[in-house]
C-alpha positions in Angstrom: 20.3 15.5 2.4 21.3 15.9 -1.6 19.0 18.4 -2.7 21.7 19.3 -5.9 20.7 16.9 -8.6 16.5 17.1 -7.8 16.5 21.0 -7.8 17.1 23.7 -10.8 16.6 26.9 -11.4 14.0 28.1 -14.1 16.7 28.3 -16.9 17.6 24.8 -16.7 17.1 22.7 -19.7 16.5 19.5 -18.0 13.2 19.2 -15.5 13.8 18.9 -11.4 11.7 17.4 -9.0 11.3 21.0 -7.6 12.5 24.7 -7.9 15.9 25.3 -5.8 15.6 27.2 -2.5 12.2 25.6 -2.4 12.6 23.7 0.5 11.5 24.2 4.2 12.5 21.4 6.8 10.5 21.3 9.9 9.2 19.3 12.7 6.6 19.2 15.2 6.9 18.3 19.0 3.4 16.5 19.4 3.5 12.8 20.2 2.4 11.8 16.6 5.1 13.5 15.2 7.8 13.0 17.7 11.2 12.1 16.0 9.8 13.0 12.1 11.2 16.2 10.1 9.4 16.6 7.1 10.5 18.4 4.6 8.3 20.7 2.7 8.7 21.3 -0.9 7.4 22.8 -3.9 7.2 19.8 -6.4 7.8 20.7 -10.5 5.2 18.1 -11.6 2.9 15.6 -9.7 2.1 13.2 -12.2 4.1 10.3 -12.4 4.3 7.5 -15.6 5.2 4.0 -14.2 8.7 2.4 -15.4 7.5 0.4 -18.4 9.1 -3.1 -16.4 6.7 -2.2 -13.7 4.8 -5.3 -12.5 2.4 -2.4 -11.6 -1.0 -2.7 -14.0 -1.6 1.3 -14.3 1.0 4.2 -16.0 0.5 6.8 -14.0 0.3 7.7 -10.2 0.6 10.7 -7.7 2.9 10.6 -4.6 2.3 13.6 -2.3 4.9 12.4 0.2 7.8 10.6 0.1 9.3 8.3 3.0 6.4 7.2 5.5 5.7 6.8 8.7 4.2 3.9 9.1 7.4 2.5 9.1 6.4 -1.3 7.4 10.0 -2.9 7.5 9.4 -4.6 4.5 8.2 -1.5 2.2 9.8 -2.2 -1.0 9.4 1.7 -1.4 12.7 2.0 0.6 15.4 2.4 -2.1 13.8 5.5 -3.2 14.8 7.6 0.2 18.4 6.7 -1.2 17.8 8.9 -4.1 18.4 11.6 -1.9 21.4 10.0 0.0 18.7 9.6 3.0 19.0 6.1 4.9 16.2 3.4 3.6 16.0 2.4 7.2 15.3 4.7 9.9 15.4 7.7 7.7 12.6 6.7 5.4 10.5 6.1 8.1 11.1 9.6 10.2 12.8 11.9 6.8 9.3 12.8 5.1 9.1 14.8 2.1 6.0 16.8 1.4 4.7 17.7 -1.9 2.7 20.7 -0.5 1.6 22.5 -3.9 0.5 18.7 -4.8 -3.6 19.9 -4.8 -2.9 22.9 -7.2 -0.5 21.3 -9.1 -2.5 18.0 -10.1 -5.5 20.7 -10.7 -2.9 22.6 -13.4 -1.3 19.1 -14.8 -5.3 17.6 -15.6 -6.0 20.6 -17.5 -3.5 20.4 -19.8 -4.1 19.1 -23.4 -1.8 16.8 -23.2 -3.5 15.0 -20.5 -6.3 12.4 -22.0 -7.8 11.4 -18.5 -6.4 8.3 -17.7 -6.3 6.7 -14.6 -4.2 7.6 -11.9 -3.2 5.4 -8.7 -2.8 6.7 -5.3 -0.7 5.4 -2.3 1.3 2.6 -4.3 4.8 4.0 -3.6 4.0 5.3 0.1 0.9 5.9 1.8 -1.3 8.9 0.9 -3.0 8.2 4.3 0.0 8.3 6.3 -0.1 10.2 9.3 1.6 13.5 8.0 -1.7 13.4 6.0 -3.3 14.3 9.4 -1.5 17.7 9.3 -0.9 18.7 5.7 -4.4 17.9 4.5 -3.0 17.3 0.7 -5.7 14.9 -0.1 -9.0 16.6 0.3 -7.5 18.9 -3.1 -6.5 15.9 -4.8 -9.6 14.3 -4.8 -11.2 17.7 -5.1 -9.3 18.1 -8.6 -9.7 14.4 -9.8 -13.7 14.9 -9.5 -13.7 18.6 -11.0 -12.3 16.4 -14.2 -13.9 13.3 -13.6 -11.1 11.6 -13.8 -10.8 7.9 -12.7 -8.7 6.7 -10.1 -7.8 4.4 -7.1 -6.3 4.5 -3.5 -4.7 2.0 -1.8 -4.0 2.5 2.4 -3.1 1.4 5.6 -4.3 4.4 6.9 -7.9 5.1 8.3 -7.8 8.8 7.7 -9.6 8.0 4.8 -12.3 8.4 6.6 -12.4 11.6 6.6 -12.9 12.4 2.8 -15.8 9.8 2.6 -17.9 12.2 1.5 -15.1 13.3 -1.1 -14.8 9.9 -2.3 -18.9 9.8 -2.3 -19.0 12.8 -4.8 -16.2 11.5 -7.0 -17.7 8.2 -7.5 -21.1 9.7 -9.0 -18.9 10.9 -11.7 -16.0 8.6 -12.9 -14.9 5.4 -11.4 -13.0 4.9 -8.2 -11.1 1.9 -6.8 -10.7 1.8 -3.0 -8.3 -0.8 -1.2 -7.2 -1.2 2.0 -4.0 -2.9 2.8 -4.7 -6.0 5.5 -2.1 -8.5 5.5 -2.9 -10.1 8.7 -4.6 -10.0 11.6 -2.1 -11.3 14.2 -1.4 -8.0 16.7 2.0 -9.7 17.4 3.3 -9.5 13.8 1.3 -6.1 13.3 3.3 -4.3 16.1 6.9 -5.8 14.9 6.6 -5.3 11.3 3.8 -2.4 10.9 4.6 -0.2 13.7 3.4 2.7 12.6 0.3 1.4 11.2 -3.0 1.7 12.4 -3.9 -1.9 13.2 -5.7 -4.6 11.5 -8.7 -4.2 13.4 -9.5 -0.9 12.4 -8.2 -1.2 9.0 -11.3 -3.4 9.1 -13.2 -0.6 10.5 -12.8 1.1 8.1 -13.9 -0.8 5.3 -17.0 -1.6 7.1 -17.3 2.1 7.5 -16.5 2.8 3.6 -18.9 -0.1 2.5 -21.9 0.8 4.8 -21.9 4.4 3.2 -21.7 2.9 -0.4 -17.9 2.9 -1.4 -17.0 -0.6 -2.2 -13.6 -1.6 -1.1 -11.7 -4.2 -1.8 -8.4 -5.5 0.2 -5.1 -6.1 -1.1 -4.0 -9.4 1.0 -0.4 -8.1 1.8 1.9 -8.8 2.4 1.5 -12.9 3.2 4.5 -13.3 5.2 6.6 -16.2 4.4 6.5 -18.9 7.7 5.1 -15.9 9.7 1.6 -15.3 8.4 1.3 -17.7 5.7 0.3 -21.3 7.7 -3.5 -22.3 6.4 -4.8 -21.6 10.0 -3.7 -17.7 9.8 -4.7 -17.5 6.2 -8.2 -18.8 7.1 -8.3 -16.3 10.1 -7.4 -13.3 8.2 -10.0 -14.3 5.2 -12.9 -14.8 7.6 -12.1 -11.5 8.9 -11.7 -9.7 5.6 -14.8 -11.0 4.6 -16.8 -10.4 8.2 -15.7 -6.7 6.8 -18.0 -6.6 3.9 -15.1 -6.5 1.8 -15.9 -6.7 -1.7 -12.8 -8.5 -3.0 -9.6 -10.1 -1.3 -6.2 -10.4 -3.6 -3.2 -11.7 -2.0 0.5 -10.9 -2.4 3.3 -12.4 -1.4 5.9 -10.5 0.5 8.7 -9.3 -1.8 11.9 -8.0 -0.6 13.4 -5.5 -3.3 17.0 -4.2 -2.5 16.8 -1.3 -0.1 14.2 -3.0 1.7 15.6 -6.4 1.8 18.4 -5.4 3.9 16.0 -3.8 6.6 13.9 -6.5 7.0 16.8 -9.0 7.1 17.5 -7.1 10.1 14.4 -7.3 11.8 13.8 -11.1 10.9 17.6 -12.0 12.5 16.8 -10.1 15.2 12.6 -11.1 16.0 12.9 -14.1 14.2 17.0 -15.9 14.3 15.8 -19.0 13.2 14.0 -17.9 9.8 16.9 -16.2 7.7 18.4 -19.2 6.2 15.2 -20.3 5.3 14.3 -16.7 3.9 17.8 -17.0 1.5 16.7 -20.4 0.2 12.8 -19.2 -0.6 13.7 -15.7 -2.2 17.4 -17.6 -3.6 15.8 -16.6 -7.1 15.6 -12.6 -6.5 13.1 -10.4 -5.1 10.1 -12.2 -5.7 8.7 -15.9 -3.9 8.8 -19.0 -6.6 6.3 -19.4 -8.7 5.0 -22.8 -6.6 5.0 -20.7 -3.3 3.0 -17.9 -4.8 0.5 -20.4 -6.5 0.2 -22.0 -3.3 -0.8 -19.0 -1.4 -2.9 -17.5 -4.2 -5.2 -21.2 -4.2 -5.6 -21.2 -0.1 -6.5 -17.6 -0.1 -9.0 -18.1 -3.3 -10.8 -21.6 -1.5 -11.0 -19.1 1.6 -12.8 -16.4 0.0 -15.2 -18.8 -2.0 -15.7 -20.7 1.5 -16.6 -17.2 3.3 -18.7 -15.5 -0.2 -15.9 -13.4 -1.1 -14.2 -13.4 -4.7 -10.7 -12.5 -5.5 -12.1 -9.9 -7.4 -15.7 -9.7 -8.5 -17.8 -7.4 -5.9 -19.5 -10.3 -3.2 -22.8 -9.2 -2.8 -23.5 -12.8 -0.9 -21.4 -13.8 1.9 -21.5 -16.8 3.8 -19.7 -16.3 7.1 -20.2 -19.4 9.3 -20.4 -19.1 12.7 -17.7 -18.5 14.9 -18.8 -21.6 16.8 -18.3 -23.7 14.8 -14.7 -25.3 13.8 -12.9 -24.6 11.0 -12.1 -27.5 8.5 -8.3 -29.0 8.7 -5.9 -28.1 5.7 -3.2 -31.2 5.3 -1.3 -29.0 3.3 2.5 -28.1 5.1 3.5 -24.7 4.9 7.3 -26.4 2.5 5.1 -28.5 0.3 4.9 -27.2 -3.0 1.4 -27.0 -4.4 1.0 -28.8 -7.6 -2.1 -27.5 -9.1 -2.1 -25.6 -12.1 -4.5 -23.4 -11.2 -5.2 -20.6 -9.8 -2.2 -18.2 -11.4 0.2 -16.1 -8.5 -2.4 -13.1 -7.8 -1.3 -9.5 -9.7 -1.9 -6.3 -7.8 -5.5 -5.2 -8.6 -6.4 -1.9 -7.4 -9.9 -1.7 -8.6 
């Protein structure tokens, strides 16, 4: 691992990522942990401002780890692990990096007068929730810090150890504003175990935003990613609505999967070798870059918005009314082919919306 150009020693003029001779590499021979080092360091700041060409609608975030374990082969958060001349295939799923002064150091960084309170994301680069959570406990003094200032902020997971600072999250919302999300892109187990393999699975993702709702944390869920001619046919897009909203979700967004470099080379991978026959259509669809075409997107975005209406969910207004039919009764047809562009004008490709 390149450690040189991310660590310094206190005379430097330039900031590092962290202090040289600050780094501990370890790993743990329990099945959870089985085939992960993590590598524990002492981070020089916490707070992180967004690129400006971000898509991303906030400025600032905080990353306790770096790499993940649940290992989505279509994490777009892959190119960073090469930063550190660490593979964005295997390695960023099993190399973890561990902020583990990341409580005291946010609690430091929010004092500061140059800090005007602004919000901060959580768990849009890797998973906060991940499962190295389970053993480094980070979050607990995040949240613990972000309430002490009352300042706002949002968390998007896969993870359902989130549960376990519900009361956290409780406290914190009585004083500033919190965003919860939880990532559900599907709910086919098939697809799950292939391309989320480290994931907890849709079903208790779902769980767990019953569990968060019930106790007065409304959470909304981030639709993605809607896999192109895998999860995207009007019958599976119906299927993972009804569930969503079944869920007492308070708001569904989708996104279309988008395949940055670093990750668009691992999931090439997997597709040749789950799915042969979908690469060639996967070069004509994303032909344009890293991101679906407009018309695909729109497409998507309009089935998954008539869903949500249907079921008494919005895109993203809190539903305090939902109308789940029965699970009797059949679900309408949708004429529309999963090639055919959709024409209407309206509704616009969804943005991420963490709150």
């Amino acid at each position: 691992m390149r450690w040189d150009n991310l660590t310094r020693d206190d005379t430097a003029a330039t900031p590092a990522l962290f202090a040289a001779d600050a780094v501990t590499t370890r790993t743990f021979d329990t099945p959870e942990f089985r085939g992960i080092t993590f590598h524990e360091i002492r981070a020089r700041s916490i707070i992180n401002r967004v690129p400006g060409a971000s898509r991303m609608p906030f400025e600032w975030t905080v990353n306790p780890y770096r790499g993940c374990s649940h290992a989505c082969v279509y994490c777009f958060a892959r190119k960073t692990h090469s930063y550190l001349d660490l593979d964005t295939g295997i390695g960023f799923d099993s190399q973890i990096v561990v902020k583990t002064n990341a409580p005291e150091l946010l609690r430091r960084e929010l004092a500061s007068r140059r800090w005007t309170g602004e919000h901060i994301a959580m768990g849009t680069n890797v998973d906060c929730y991940q499962r190295a959570e389970g053993r480094y406990q980070l979050m607990p003094g995040i949240l613990t810090a972000l309430t002490e200032r009352a300042n706002p902020f949002s968390i998007l997971t896969k993870g359902t150890l989130i549960l376990r600072d519900l009361e956290l999250l409780r406290r914190a919302s009585r004083v500033t504003d919190i965003g919860v999300s939880v990532s559900v892109g599907f709910t086919d187990g098939e697809l799950w175990r292939t391309v989320e393999p480290g994931t907890p699975s849709p079903e208790r993702r779902l769980d767990a935003i019953r569990t968060l709702s019930s106790h007065g944390i409304p959470c909304g869920v981030l639709m993605a990613p809607v896999v192109p001619f895998l999860s995207d046919s009007p019958e599976r897009l119906r299927a993972t609505v009804r569930a969503i909203a079944e869920a007492g979700a308070s708001s569904v967004t989708p996104l279309v999967l988008h395949l940055r470099p670093g990750a668009r080379e691992w999931f090439t991978a997997w597709l040749t070798h789950h799915h042969p026959r979908l690469p060639r259509r996967y070069d004509a669809l994303y032909e344009g870059g890293s991101y679906a075409p407009k018309w695909y997107q729109r497409r998507i975005t309009g089935m998954v918005h008539d869903f949500a209406a249907e079921y008494g969910i919005g895109p993203y207004a809190s539903g305090t009314h939902r109308n789940v039919p029965d699970k009797n009764v059949p679900d309408k047809p949708d004429a529309r082919t999963e090639e055919e562009p959709d024409v209407r004008a309206d509704p616009p490709p969804a943005q991420l919306s963490l709150l």
